[in-house]
C-alpha positions in Angstrom: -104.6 36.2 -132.9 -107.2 33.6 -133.8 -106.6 31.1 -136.8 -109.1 33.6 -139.5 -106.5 36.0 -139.0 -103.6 34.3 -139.4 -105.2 32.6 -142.4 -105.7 35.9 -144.0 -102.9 37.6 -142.8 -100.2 34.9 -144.5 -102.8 34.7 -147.5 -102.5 38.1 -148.4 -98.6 38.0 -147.9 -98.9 35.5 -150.7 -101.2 37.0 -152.8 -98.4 39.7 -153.1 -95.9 37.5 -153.8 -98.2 36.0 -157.1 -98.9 40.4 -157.8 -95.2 40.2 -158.0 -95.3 37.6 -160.9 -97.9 39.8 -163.0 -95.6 42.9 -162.7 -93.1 40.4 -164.6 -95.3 39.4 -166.9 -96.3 43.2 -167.2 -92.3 44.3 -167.5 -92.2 41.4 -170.7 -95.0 42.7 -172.5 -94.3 46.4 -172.2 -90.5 45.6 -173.0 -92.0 43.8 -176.3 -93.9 46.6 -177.3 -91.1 48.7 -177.1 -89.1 46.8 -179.1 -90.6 46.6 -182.2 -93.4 44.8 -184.0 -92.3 41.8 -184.2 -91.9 41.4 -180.4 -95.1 42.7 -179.8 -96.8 40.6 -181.8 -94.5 37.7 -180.3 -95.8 38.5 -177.0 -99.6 38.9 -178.0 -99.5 35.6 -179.0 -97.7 34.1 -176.1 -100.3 36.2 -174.0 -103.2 35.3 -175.6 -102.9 31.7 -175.1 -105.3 29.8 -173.0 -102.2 29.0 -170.0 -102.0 32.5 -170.0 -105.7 33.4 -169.9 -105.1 31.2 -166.4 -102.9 32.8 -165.2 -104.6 36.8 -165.7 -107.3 34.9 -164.1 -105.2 33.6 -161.1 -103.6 37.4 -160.9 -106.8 39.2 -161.2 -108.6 36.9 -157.9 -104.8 38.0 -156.4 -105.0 41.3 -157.0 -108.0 41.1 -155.8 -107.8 39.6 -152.1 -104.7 41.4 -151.8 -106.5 44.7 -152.2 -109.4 44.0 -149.9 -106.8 42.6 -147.1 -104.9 45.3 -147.6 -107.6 47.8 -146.4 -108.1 45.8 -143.4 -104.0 46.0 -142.0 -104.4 49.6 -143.2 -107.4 50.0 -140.6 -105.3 47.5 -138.3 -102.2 50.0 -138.2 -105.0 52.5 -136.9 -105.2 50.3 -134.0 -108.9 49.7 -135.2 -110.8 46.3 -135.2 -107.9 44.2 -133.3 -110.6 42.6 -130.9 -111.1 39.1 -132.0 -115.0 39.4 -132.7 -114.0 42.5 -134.9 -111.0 40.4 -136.3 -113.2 37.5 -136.8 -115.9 39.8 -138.9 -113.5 41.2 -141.1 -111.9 37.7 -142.4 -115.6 37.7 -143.7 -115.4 41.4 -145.0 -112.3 40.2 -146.9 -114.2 37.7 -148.9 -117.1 39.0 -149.5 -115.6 42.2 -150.7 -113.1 40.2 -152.7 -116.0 38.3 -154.4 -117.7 41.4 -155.0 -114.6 43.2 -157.0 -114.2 39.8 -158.6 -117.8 40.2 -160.1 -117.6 44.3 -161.1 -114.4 43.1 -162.7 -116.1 40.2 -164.4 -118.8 42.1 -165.9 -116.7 44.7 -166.8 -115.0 42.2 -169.2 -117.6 40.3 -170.3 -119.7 43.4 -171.0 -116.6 44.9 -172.7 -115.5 41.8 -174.8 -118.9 41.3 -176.1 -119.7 44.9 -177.6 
């Protein structure tokens, strides 16, 4: 294995490990809304807080990476693309196609958040 794919390889481990802080941060705010107004507007607040703009920010270019890597060990388990060159060209398939979700995602909230 050359050093792109070990790069991406523990990057996208990691990636799934930050996934896992969203889905906490996910549990608190759906647990807030089921408890009552007063949480929920507790936990809009928290939520809506610059720090926590971050940190969607930080989850969404996670979620992300993590999705586009995660189509290349799905090919891998195929047995496809293992030879270095092919290796080598996917490490760049992984960040352009993360860059490119990154955008459609960004528009989609900018376009949404201004109407």
């Amino acid at each position: 294995m050359s050093r792109y794919t070990v790069l991406t390889s523990l990057l996208n481990r990691m990636t799934g490990l930050v996934l896992s802080v969203g889905l906490l941060i996910l549990a608190y705010w759906l647990t807030a809304l089921a408890q009552g107004e007063g949480a929920y507007q507790n936990a809009t607040a928290l939520l809506s807080g610059v720090l926590a703009k971050l940190v969607f920010a930080g989850l969404l270019i996670a979620f992300c990476y993590h999705f586009v890597a995660g189509i290349r060990h799905l090919i891998w388990v195929t047995g496809r693309g293992l030879e270095r060159q092919l290796a080598k060209q996917s490490t760049w398939f992984i960040v352009a196609g993360t860059l490119m979700l990154l955008a459609f995602f960004g528009v989609l909230v900018f376009r949404v958040g201004s109407s």
